[in-house]
N, C-alpha and C positions, 0 to 999 in steps of 0.2 A: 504493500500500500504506500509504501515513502515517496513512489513514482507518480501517484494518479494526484491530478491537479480538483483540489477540491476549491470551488469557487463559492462563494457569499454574496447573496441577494437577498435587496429586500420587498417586498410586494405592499401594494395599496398606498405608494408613497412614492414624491420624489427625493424625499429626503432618506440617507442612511438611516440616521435615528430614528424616522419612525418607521409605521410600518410594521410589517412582520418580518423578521430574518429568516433566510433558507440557505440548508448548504447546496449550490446543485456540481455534481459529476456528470459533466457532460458527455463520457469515455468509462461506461463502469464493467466496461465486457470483462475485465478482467478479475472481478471483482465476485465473491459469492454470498449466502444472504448475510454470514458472519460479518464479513469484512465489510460490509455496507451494515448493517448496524451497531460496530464499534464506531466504523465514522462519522455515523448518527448522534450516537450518545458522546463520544469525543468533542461533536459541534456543540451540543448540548442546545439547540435551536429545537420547537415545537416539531417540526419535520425539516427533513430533506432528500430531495429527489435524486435518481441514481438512472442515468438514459443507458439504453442499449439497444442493439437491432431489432427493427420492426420485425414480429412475427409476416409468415409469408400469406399474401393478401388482404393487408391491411389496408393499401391501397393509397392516393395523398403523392402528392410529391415526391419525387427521387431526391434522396438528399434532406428531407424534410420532415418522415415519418419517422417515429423510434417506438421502442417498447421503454415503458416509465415504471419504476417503483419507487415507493416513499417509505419514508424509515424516520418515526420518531424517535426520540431516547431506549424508546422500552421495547418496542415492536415496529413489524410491517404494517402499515395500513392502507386501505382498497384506493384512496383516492387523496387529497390533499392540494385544494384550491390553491392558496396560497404561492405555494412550491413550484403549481403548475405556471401564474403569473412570474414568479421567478427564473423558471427556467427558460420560458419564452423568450423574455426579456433580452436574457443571457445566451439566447439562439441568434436571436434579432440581433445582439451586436455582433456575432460572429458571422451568419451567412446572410444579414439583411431582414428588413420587416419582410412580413407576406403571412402566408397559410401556412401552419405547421398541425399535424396529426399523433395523437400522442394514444399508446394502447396502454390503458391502465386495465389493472384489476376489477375497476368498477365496470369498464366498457369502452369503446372509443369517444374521447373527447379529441375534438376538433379544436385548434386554438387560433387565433387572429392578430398577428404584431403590426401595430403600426405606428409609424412617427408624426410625433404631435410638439411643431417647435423644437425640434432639435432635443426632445428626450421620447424615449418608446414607453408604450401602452399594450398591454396584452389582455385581450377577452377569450375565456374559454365558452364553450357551449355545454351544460352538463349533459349526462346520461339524463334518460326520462325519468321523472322525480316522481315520487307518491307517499302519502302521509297514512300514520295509521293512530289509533287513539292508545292513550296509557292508562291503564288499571290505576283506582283510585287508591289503592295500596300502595304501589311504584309511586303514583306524585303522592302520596304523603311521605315518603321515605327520600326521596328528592328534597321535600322542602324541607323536611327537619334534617338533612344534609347540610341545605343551604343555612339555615335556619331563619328561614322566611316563614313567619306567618300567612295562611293562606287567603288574607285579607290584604299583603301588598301584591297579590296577583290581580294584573289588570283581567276585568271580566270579557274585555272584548277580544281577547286572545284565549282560545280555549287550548288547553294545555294538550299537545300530542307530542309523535315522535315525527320529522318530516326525514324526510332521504333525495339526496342528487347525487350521488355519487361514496356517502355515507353517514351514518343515521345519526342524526342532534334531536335533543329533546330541547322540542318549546317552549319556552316560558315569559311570561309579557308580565314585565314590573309597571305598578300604577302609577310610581313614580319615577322621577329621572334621580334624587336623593336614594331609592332602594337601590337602583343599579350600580349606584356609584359605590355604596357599601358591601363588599364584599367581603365576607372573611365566613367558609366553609370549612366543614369534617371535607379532610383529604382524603384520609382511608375509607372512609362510610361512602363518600358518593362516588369513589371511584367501582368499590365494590359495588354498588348497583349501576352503575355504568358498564361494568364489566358484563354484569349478568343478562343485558338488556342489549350490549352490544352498541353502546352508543361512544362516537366518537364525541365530541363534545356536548356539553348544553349548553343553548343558545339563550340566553338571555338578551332581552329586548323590550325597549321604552319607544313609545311614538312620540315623536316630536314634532309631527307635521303630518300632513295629506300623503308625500309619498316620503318622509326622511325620517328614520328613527336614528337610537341605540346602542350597540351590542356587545354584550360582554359573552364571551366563550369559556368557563372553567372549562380545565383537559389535564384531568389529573391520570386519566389510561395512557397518557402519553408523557408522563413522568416533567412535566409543567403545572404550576397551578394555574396561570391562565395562558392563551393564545391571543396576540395582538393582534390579527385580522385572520379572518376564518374565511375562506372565497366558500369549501363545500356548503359550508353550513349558511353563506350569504345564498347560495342556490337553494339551497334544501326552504329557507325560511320564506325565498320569495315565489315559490311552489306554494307552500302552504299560507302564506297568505293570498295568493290569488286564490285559492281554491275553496277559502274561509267567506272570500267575497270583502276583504279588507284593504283591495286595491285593486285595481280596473284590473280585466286581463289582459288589454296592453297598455303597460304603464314602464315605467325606469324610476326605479326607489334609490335611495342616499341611505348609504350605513357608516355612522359612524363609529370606531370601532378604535382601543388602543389609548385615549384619552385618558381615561385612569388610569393606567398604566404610566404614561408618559412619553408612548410610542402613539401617537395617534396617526389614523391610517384612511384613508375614503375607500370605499367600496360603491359602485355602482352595477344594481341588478335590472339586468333588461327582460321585462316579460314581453310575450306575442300573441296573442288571441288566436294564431295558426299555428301555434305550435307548443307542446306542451314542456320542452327543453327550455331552460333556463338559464342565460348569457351572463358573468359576472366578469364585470372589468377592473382593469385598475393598474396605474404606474409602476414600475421599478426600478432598480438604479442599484449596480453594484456596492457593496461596501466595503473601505478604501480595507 
């Protein structure tokens, strides 16, 4: 591994500082799943992406498709927004913006690099999204994780699990002061995250017509929280369209990382012809 050039991006941001960090390996043929999750956990970043040859009939550009996998600290995971905008990025300054096709574990997402003013912009497309409902036992083992009273849950966000590519559990704070307060059971909600199979919970304040939010605890991925979450910016704008809590073709604003001190924009593209879910957003190496 002392040969493979590990590179650092950050997603939903022009700025280094904010944002979320990725490591991406742009050349990880050589590489097996050990060796790509000590580099992971060595980065110690939410994830990072590891590219290698497109399986045969993927289809996409010459030169432009790969096979992708993502490796938080702790484990492999099926998909990882973020990382995907990172990597893009990080394509885009080496062979140019355009159309890139990436085969993940969740499915084929299609990605889009393009230059805006003299810095790139990458939007993936997700896998086709669908939400399903959580047992009132599972969210009260959630809140008393969080340790939210079931009274700072906004009513007009009814609490599920949605998926684009990997499953967050919904949650909509009443106010913008509960989201900003955060301090959970690490061990407790990872264990019920674990069991449930949820990549992060998506926490989420409305602050407008189409602008919230979001904070992502991702304690299964040995963080306590994630500064800009792209799967779960898809997964959430799935199931809000699908709740009837925003047009079905609308472009919602997430803001994301502000508590933290990484803050980060995410913008989610819905279509009324199409049930796949577009999240975009800047990034920019870190020096």
């Amino acid at each position: 591994m002392t040969d493979t050039e590990v590179l650092r991006y950050t997603a939903f941001s022009h700025d280094p500082d904010g944002g979320n960090p990725a490591g991406v390996v742009l050349d990880a043929a050589g590489l097996d799943e050990s060796a790509m999750l000590e580099i992971a956990a060595g980065l110690g970043y939410s994830e990072s992406a590891f590219l290698t040859a497109p399986p045969e009939g993927l289809g996409g550009e010459e030169g432009r498709s790969f096979t992708v996998r993502y490796f938080s600290p702790k484990a492999e995971v099926p998909f990882c927004g973020h990382a995907t905008v990172a990597t893009a990025v990080a394509l885009g300054e080496r062979i140019g913006p355009g159309e890139l096709l990436f085969a993940t574990r969740a499915g084929t997402v299609p990605v889009s690099v393009t230059a805006e003013g003299g810095q790139l912009r990458a939007t993936l497309t997700s896998v086709e999204p669908h939400s399903e409902e959580i047992a009132a036992a599972d969210l009260a083992e959630a809140l008393a994780a969080l340790d939210w009273p079931e009274t700072d849950l906004d009513p007009q966000f009814p609490p599920a699990i949605a998926y684009a590519g990997a499953r967050h559990l919904v949650l909509g704070a009443r106010t913008r002061a509960r989201l900003a307060d955060l301090a959970y059971d690490f061990a407790r909600l990872e264990a019920l995250m674990r069991r449930l199979d949820l990549t992060t919970v998506q926490l989420v304040h409305r602050a407008g017509p189409a602008e919230f939010h979001v904070r992502d605890p991702f304690p299964v991925g040995g963080v306590v929280e994630d500064p800009a979450t792209g799967a779960a910016a898809a997964a959430f704008g799935a199931y809000a369209r699908e709740r009837g809590l925003v047009p079905a073709d609308a472009v919602l604003t997430l803001h994301q990382g502000t508590d933290m001190g990484r803050p980060g924009v995410l913008t989610v593209e819905l279509r009324e012809d199409d049930p796949r879910v577009r999240v975009s957003g800047a990034g920019v190496r870190i020096p």
